[in-house]
N, C-alpha and C positions, 0 to 999 in steps of 0.2 A: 697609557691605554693603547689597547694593540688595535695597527689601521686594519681596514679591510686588505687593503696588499697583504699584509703581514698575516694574517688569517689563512687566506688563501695558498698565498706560499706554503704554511704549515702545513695543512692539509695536501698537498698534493707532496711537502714529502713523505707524511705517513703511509697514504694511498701507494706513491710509486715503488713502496715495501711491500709491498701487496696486503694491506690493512684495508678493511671494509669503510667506507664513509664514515656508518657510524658510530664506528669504533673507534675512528678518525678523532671521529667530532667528540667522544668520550674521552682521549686522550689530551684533547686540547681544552676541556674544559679540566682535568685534574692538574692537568700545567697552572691555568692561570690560578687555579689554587693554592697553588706555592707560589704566585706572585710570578709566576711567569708566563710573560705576554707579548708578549715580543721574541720575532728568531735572535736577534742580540743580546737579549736575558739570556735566552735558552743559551747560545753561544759562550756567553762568560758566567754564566751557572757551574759550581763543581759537578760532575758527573753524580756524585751522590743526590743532588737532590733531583734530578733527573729521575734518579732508579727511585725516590721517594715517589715520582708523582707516576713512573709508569712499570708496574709490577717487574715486565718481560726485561729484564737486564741488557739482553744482546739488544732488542730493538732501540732501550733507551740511551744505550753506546752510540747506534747506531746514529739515530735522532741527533743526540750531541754533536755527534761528527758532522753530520750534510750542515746544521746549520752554523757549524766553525766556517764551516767551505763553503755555502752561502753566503756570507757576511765578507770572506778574500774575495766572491765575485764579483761584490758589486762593487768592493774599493777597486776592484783591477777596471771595471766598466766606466764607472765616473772618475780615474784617472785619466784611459784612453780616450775619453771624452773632450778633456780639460788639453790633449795635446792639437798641436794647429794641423797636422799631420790627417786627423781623424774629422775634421771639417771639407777638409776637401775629397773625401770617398763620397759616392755616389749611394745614394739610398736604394737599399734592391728591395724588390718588390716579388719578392719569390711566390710559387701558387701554393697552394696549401695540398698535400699528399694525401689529406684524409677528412673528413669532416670535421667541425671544429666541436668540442663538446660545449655548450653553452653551460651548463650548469656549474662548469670548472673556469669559468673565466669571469671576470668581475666586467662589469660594463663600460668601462673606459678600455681594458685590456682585449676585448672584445673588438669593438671600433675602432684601435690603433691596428690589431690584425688582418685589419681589413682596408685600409688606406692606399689609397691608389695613385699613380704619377698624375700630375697636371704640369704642363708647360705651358706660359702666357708672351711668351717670346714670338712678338708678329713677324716678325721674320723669316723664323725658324717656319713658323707654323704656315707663312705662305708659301714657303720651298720645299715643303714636304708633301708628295702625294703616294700616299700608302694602297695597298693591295688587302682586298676584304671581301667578305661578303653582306648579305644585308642583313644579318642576324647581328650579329655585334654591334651591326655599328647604331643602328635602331638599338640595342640596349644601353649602345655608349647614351645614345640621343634622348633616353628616359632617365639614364642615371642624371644627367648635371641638369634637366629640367626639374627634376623632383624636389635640386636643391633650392632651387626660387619658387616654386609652386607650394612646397610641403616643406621647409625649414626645421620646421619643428622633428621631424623626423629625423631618428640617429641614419649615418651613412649604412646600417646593416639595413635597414628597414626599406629605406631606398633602395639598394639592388636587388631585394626580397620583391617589393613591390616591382622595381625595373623585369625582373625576369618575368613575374606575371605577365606583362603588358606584350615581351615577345614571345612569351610561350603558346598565350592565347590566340596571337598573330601568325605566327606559324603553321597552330594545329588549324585555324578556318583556313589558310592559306593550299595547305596541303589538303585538304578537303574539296576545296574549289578547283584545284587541279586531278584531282582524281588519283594523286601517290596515298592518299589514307582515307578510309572509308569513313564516312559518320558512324557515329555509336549508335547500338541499336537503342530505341527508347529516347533520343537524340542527349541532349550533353547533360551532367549531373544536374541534378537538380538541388540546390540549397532554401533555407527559409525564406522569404521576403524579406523575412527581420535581421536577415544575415548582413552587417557592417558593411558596405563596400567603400572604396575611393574612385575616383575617375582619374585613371593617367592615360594618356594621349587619346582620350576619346572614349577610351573602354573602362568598363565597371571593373573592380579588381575586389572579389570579398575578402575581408581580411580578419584575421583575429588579432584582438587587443594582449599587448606584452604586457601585465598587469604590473603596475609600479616599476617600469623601467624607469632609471635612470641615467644620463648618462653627462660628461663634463659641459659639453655643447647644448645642452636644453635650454637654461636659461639666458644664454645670449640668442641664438633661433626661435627660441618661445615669442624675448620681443618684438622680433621682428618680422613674424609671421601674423604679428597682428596689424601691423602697418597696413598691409594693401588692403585689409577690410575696412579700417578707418576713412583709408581714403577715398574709399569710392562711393561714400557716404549712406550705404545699403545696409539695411537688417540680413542677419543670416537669412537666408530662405527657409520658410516655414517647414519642419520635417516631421510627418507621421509614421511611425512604425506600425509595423501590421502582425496580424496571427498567423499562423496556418490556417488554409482555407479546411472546414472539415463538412465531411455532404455524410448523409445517413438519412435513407428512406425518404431517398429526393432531395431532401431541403438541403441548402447551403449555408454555412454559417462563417464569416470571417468577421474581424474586428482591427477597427485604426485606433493607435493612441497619441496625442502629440501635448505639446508644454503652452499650457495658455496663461496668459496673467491676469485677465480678468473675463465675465460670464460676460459681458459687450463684445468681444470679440469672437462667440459663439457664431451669430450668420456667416462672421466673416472666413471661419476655421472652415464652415461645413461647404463654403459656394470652392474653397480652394480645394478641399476634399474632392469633389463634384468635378474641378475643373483637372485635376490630375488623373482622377481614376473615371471615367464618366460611365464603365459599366453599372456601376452602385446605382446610380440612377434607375439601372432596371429592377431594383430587388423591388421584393415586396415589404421590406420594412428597413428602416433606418432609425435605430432608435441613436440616443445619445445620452451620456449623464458625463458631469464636470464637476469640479471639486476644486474653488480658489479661495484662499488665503491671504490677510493683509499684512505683509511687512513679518515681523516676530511673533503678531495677537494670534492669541492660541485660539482665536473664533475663523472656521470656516463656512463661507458659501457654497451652497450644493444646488444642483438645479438639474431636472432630465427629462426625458421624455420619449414614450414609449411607438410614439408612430406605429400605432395598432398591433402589437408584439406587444400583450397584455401580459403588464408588471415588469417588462425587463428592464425600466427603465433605475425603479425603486432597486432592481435585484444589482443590477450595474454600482448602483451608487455602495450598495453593501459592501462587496467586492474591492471596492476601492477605499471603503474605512477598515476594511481587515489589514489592506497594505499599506496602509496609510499616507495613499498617494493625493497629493496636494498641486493643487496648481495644474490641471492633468483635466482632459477633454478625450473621451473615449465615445464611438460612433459602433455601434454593432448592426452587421448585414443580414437580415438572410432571403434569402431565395426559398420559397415556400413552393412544395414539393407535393403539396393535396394529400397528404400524410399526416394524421394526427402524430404530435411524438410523444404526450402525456408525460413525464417525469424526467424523460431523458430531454427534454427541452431545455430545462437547466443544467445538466452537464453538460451538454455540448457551449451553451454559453457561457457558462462558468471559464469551460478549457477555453474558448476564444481570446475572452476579456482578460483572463491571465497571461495568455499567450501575448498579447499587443502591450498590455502594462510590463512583461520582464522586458518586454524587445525593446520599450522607452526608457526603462531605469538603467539598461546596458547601454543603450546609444547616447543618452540626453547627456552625459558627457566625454564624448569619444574624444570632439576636436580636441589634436593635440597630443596623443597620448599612442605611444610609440606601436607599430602593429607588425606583424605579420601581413604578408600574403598567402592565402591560405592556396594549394597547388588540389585541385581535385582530381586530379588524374591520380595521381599519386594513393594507389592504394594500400602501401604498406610503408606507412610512416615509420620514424626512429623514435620509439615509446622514451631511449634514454634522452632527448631532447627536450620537447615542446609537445608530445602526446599528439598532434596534428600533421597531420601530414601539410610543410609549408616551400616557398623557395627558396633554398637555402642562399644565402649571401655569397657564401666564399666559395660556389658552383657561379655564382654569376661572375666576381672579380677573375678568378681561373682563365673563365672565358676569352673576359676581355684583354687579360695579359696575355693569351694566345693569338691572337686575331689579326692584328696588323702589322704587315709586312713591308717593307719598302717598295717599292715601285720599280722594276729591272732589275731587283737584286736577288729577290728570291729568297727562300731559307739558306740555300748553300752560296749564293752568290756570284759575283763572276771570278771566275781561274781559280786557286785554291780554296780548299773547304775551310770554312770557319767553325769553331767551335761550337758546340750547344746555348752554351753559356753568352759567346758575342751575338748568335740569333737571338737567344731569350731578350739580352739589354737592347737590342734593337729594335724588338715588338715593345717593350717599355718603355722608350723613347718615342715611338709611334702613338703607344696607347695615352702618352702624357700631351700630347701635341693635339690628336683628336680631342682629347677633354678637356686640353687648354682651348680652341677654337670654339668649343660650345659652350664654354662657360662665359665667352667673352660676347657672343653673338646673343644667350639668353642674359646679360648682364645689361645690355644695351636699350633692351627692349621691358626688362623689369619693371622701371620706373615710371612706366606711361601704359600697359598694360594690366589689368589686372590678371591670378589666376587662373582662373577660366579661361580668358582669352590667351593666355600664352600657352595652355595649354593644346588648344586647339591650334593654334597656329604653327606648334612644334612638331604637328606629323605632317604640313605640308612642308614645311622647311627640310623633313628628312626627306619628301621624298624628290626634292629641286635635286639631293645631292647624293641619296646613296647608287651605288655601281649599278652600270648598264650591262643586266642579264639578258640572256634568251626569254623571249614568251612562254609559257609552259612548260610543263615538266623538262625540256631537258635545258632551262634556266635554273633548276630547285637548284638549293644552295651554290651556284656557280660565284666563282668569283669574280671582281672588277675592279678599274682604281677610281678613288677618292680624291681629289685634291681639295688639301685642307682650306687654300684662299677665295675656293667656292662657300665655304661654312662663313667666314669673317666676311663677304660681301653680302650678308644677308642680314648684316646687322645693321639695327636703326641708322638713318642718313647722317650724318655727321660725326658718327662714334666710330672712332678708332684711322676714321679715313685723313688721307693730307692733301 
């Protein structure tokens, strides 16, 4: 049976003939009709059955050929592999030239593209003080937090997420100093019900990578459930909400959240109450819930219209069209001395639909690989991900650019150095920065949860990123780091002699 490597490979060498996807994909399915499925079938295949499975003669030559020469590359790769010679080169970590197309890479192939240097040599790492500024090094300081905070996340998702956190930071930053103006109408505006995460403090909205997978999930999976076990806490209770919609005065919004039984009704609405406390002022609060026991196909229903006559019966409707179960919905409104006769129920209808998609989308996010979604960004790459997001390998780019020695400079002292000896030298830099934060947030993992290392990881940046100028003519200046500032911030006992 052909792997997904094997798949993929195929396809990109139809594609790089200049063949349409799926034409591609039509080709590759008339192969495995003649029983070939694999590029080493195709390879030791006579050429005739080739031209059996793909009409066009010169292409199906052609195909035969790349995957003969496919098959010598990889015996020549896992020979150079197997010599003692090829152990001792150095891993490079080149930037990427162009955007990555996600569509053409498989998910493991993906996240090997995107792997970055780490050095854990305390040595190394206390005698190095590199030259930076505080943009990178603040994303260096979100990428290896993300890895003990978010585990479960593939490495692309992390820098995705990482670059949010400094992008965000930047643009109020440059705002507060007066180099970029606010937007008029102040910053976009997203749903309520739009996913977010929290990294180092800030809300970051994100969109769900539907059915990602990738080789590192299920070891991260496990162990992202650890710190919640330990700290003997229930998730915290989460409602999703609608768009608020107003017509002819009145207000209408609506919450939905995951209840497991109708007793914990006061106790949903007082924390409702205690999160949102303007609700308090509407003029109605109605509610309807719908729970379930175990497998029995018998559900409890129960509502209440809190003088918004019928909405409470019209809610519960609603809710057996979608057949939402185990489900506590709360609708608002702000009454406006406007009759609204028919359109009463549309508007609550679009509510209550609006906070039950927002729960069936969210009620199983944890977990489940995301985007950061970039809202600035108004002309998304439609051949990607259709969202405009941060891209990864714009964030990695970065950080292989960023750090420089300390006295040494890009050219260095007395003769010029090569491009190439700069470049492994910000790679040794950038592996040493992310060896010292991996080893600082490693220390403190175990006795923190979270949230609290969360929070604690933008005071630690700021103990140690570079001493700029105040104000604008500090904007991106640079300064030095030394790395043995990061390793003295680690828990007392860990790592010291």
């Amino acid at each position: 049976m052909a792997g997904e490597n094997d798949l993929q490979a195929l396809l990109r060498i139809f594609t790089s003939r200049k063949v349409t996807m799926l034409a591609a994909m039509g080709h590759v399915k008339a192969l495995q009709a003649q029983n070939l499925r694999t590029i080493d079938q195709i390879a030791e295949a006579p050429l005739s059955s080739i031209e059996a499975a793909i009409s066009d003669a010169k292409l199906a030559k052609s195909i035969h050929t790349a995957c003969k020469s496919h098959g010598k590359k990889a015996t020549k790769r896992a020979a150079e592999d197997d010599t003692p010679s090829s152990s001792a080169k150095k891993a490079k970590f080149d930037v990427h030239r162009r955007d990555l197309d996600y569509s053409a890479l498989s998910a493991d192939e993906l996240e090997a593209s995107l792997v970055l240097p780490v050095e854990e040599d305390e040595d190394v790492i206390k005698a190095t003080t590199v030259v930076t500024n505080r943009a990178p090094l603040f994303l260096a300081f979100a990428v290896e937090l993300l890895a003990f905070t978010m585990p479960e996340q593939p490495p692309s998702s992390r820098l995705s997420l990482a670059q949010a956190v400094v992008s965000a930071n930047s643009k109020s930053k440059a705002i507060s100093l007066g180099i970029e103006k606010a937007p008029l109408g102040g910053e976009t505006q997203l749903s309520e019900a739009q996913p977010k995460l929290r990294v180092m403090t800030r809300e970051v909205p994100v969109l769900k990578r539907g059915g990602y997978t990738w080789s590192g999930a299920s070891k991260a999976g496990a162990s992202a459930s650890e710190p919640m076990a330990a700290a003997g806490k229930q998730p915290p209770r989460r409602w999703t909400v609608s768009q608020r919609v107003v017509f002819k005065s009145s207000t209408f919004i609506a919450h939905a959240a995951v209840i497991s039984s109708p007793s914990q009704r006061s106790e949903y609405m007082r924390s409702l109450m205690e999160q949102k406390p303007e609700l308090e002022t509407a003029t109605h609060n109605a509610w309807a819930l719908r729970t379930s026991y175990g497998n029995s196909p018998l559900v409890q229903e129960a509502s209440f219209d809190d003088g918004e006559s019928g909405c409470g019966q019209f809610m519960l409707r609603l809710m057996r069209e979608v057949d939402a179960k185990n489900t506590m919905v709360v609708l608002t409104r702000w009454f406006g001395g406007v009759m609204l006769g028919p359109d009463r129920w549309r508007l609550m209808r679009e509510c209550v639909h609006g906070a039950l998609s927002s729960q069936m989308r969210t009620s199983t996010f944890a977990g489940e690989a995301v985007w950061a979604l970039d809202t600035d960004d108004t002309k998304p790459v439609i051949a990607t991900v259709g969202m405009a997001i941060h891209r990864p390998e714009g964030a990695r780019n970065y950080l292989l650019r960023s750090f420089t020695t300390a006295g040494g400079g890009d050219g260095g002292e007395g003769a010029k150095r090569s491009a190439a000896a700069v470049s492994e030298e910000k790679q040794e830099n950038l592996g040493r920065v992310l060896g010292a934060l991996r080893m600082l947030f490693r220390s403190w993992s175990g006795v923190l949860k979270r949230e609290e290392l969360d929070s604690r990881a933008w005071s630690w940046y700021v103990a140690v990123r570079p001493d700029v100028d105040d104000g604008p003519s500090g904007w991106g200046a640079k300064g030095t780091v030394n790395l043995g500032k990061i390793l003295d911030l680690r828990r007392r006992g860990e790592g010291t002699s």
